[in-house]
Each structure stands twice: as C-alpha cells, then as structure tokens.
C-alpha positions as CSV (number, residue, x, y, z in Angstrom):
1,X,0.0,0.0,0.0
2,X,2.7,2.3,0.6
3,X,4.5,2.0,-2.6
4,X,1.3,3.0,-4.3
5,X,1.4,5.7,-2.5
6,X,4.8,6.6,-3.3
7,X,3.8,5.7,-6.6
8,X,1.2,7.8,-7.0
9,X,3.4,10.6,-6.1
10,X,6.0,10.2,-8.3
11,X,3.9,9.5,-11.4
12,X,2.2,12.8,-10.2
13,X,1.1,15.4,-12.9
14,X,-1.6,17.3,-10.9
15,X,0.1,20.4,-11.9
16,X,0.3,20.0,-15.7
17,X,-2.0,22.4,-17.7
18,X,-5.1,20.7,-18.7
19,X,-3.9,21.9,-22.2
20,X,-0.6,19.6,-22.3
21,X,-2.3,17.1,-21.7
22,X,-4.4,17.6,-24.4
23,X,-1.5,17.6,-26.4
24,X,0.1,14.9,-25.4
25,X,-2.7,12.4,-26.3
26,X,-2.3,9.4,-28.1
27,X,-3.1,9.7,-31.8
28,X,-6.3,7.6,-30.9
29,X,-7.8,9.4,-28.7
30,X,-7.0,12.8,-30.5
31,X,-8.1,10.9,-33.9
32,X,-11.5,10.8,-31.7
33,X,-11.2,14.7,-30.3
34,X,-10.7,15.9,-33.8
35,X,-14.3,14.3,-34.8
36,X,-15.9,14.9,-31.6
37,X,-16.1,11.9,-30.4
38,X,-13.6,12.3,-26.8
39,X,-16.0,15.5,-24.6
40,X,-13.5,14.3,-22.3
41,X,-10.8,16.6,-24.2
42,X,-12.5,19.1,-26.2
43,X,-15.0,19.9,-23.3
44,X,-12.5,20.0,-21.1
45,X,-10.1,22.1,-22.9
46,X,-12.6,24.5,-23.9
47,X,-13.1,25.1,-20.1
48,X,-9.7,25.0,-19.6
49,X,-9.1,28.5,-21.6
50,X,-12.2,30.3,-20.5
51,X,-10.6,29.7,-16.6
52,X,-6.9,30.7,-18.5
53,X,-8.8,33.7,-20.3
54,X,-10.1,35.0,-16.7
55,X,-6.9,34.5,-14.8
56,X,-4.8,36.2,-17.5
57,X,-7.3,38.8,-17.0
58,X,-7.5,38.9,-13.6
59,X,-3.6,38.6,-12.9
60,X,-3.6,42.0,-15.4
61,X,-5.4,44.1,-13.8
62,X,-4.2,43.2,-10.1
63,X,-1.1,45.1,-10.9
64,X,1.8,44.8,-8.8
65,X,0.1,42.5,-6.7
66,X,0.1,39.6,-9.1
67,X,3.8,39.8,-9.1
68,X,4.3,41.0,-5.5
69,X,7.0,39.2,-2.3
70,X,3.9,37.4,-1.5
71,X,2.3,35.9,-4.8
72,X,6.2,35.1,-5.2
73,X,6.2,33.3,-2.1
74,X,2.8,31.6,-3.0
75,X,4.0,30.1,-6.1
76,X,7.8,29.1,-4.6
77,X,5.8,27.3,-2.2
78,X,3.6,25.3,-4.5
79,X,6.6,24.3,-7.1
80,X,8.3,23.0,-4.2
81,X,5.5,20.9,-3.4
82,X,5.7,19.5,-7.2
83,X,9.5,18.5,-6.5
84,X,10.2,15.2,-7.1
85,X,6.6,14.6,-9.1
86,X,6.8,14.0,-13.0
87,X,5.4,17.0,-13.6
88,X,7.0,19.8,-12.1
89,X,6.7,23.2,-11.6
90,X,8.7,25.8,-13.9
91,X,10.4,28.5,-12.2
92,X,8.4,31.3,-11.6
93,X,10.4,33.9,-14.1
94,X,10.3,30.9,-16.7
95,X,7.2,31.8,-18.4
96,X,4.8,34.7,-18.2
97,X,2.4,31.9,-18.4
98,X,3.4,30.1,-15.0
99,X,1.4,31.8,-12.4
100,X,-1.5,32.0,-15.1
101,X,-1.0,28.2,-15.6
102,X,-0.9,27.2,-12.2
103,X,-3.8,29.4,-10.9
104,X,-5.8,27.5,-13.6
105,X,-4.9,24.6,-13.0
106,X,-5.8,24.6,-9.6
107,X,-9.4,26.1,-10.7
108,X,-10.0,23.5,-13.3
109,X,-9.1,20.8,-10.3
110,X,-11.5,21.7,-8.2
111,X,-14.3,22.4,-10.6
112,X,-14.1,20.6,-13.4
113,X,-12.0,17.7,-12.3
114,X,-14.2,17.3,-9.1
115,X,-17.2,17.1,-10.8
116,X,-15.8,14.3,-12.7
117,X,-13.9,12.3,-10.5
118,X,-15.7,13.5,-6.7
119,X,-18.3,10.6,-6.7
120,X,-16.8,8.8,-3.9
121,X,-20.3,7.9,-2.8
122,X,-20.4,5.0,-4.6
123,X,-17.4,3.5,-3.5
124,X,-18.2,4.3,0.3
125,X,-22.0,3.0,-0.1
126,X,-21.1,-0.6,0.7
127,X,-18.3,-2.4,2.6
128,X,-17.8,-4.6,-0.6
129,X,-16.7,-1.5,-2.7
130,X,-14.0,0.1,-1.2
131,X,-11.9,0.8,2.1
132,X,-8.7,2.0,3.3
133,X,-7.8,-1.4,4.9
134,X,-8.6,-5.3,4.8
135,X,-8.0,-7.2,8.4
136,X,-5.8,-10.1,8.0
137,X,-8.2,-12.6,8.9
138,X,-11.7,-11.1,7.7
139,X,-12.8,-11.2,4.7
140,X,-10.5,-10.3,1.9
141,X,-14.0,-9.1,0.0
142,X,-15.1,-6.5,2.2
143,X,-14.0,-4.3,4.9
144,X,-14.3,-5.1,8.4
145,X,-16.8,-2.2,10.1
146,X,-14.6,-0.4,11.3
147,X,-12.7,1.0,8.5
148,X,-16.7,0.6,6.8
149,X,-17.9,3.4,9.2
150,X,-14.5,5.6,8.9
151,X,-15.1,5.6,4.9
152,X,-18.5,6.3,5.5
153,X,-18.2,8.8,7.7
154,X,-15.9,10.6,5.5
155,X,-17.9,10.3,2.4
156,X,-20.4,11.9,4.6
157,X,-18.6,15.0,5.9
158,X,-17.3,15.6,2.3
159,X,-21.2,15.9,0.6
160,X,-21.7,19.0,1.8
161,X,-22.8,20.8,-0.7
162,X,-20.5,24.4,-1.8
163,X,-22.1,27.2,-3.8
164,X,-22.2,26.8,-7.6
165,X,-19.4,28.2,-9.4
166,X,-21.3,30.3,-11.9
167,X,-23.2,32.7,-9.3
168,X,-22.4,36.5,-8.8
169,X,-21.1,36.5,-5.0
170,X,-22.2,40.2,-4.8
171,X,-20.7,40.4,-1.1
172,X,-17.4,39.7,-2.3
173,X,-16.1,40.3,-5.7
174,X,-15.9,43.8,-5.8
175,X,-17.5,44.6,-2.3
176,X,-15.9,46.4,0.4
177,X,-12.6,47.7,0.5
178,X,-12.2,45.3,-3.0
179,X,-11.6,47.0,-6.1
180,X,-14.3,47.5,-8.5
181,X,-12.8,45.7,-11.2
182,X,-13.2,42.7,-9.6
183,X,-16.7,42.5,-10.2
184,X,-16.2,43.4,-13.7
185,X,-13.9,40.3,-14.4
186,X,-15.7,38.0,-12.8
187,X,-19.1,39.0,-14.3
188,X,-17.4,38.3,-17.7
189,X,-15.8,35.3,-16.5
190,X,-19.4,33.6,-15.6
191,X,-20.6,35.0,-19.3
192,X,-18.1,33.2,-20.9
193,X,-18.9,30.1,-18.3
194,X,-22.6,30.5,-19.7
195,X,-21.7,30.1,-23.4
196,X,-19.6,27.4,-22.7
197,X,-22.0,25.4,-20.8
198,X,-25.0,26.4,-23.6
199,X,-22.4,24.5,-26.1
200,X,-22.0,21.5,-24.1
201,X,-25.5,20.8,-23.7
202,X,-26.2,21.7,-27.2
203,X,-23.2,19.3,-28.4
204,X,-24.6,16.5,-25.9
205,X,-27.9,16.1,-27.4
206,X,-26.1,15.2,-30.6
207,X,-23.8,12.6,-28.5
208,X,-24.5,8.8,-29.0
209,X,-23.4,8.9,-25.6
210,X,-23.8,11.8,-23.0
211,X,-20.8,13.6,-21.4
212,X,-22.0,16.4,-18.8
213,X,-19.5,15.8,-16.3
214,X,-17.6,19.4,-17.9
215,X,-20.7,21.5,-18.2
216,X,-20.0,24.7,-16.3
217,X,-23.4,25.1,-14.9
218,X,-23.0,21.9,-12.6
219,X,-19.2,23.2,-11.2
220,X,-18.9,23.9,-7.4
221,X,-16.8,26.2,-6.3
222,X,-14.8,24.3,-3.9
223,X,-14.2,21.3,-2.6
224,X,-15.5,20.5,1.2
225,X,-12.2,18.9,2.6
C-alpha cells in the first residue's frame, strides 16, 4: 500500500496544464477529439481556456500585486510541493504563463475535475466497494466495520454541498474595501462560463453517448475537505 502511495506521487502530474495534456494524447484518442467523439478533451479544454482567459485577466489588472513578495512566495511554495513529481513546476520567471498556468490549474481541479472524479459515494456505499484497509483474517471481499464506518463517515462530511461556481457572490467580488474591477472580471468570466456550458448541452444532445461531467453550470466552487 505504501508503494502506491509513493507511486502515486511520483507519477504525479496534478500540476500540468489541462492543455498539455491535451496535447500529449495518443493519436487515438486525439483521432476521436478531432471528430468529436472524446467530450472528455475538447469539453475539457474548452473550459480549460475560458478559466486561462479570466486569470490572464484577472492577474492583469491586479497590478503589482500579481507579481508581488507574496504571490512570489505563494508560487515558490507550491513548485516546491511539485519536486520530485513528473510534472514539475517551472520557475516562476520561466514563463509569463506560469502563475497564469498554475492558478488555472488549480481552478479547473477543483471544478471541473471534481465534478468528474468526486463521486466517492459509490465507492463508500457498501463495505464490498471500497476501504482503506482489509483485516488479516476477515474477509478479503469486504471491509471489516470499522474501516466501513470511517469511509463512511468521511464520504459523509465531504457531501456537503458548496455554492455553484457560476453565481455572482455580490458580497465579495468587488465589495468592500475590494476593487471595482473585480466585479467586472468576474461578471465576464461567468458569461463566458454561460456560453460554454449552452455548447455543451447543445453538443450533448447530438452525443450517441452523453458527457456532462464538464458543463459549467453543474461546477462547485470548492471542494468540502
């Protein structure tokens, strides 16, 4: 179990662009893409640069703030938690694209990629699905209760639910002491979110099979961890 882990860590591209590895694709699947047939890419990536479009914007009209000691420190931090991952983080002075890619990155993970991977529910409904142990002399099948009612409970405490990603948050952007271009920005930001999420649903009636999991409209904000 712990060479998964360690595994799991070193095989680690949580950081790369949702646009590399687009990319990087195998000629199969981007044979697919090309004709429509892979939402998982094209949807994706679609999303991908309206969150890149409203960072770059974002990051513009913050000033010196996007480039400041502490959004400095911020992304030092977060490349040194990519060391020693396959993907890792370029240095900050790299790329003007490296804060822009990281920030939206870390956006399309906890929208996007939560909506389609954060169904633990059905892994936690049973103690024949899943668990974070086996006892040695249970059953190898199932978990023993224990470990059942930790996974439970932590399904549990993780459903609640977080406010939609595509609503206006008057009290914040742009409220208070905030600048008023914040509410500009992210009013466009959830325009361009509404287009996108009009072509998914248009493109999914046409699908033999339906892909919603990367329709703007059902994003959360945030993840409850």
């Amino acid at each position: 179990m712990q060479k998964v882990f360690d595994i799991s860590y070193t095989e680690s591209i949580a950081y790369k662009p949702f646009s590399e590895r687009v990319e990087e694709l195998n000629p199969a699947l981007k044979k697919l893409a090309d004709k429509g047939k892979f939402p998982y890419a094209t949807d994706g990536l679609a999303y991908f640069e309206v969150v890149r479009s409203f960072v770059r914007e974002w990051l513009s009209m913050a000033g010196d703030a996007a480039t400041d000691k502490h959004a400095k420190a911020f992304y030092d931090a977060m490349k040194k938690s990519s060391n020693g991952q396959k993907h890792t983080l370029p240095p900050l002075d790299s790329s003007p694209d490296a804060m822009t890619n990281l920030l939206s990155t870390i956006i399309f993970t906890v929208t996007a990629y939560h909506e389609l991977i954060g169904h633990v529910i059905d892994y936690a409904i049973l103690p024949s699905r899943a668990a974070f142990r086996l006892t040695k002399n249970g059953d190898p099948m199932q978990a023993d209760i224990q470990a059942f009612l930790l996974t439970a409970t932590i399904a549990a405490s993780t459903s609640i639910k977080m406010p939609m990603l595509m609503k206006k948050f008057p009290n914040f952007f742009g409220a208070g002491d905030a600048p008023p271009w914040e509410r500009d920005v992210w009013d466009s930001f959830i325009g361009n979110l509404q287009v996108q999420s009009d072509k998914v649903q248009e493109l999914d009636e046409k699908r033999d099979v339906e892909f919603k999991y990367f329709d703007p409209s059902r994003f959360e904000c945030s993840v409850s961890v």
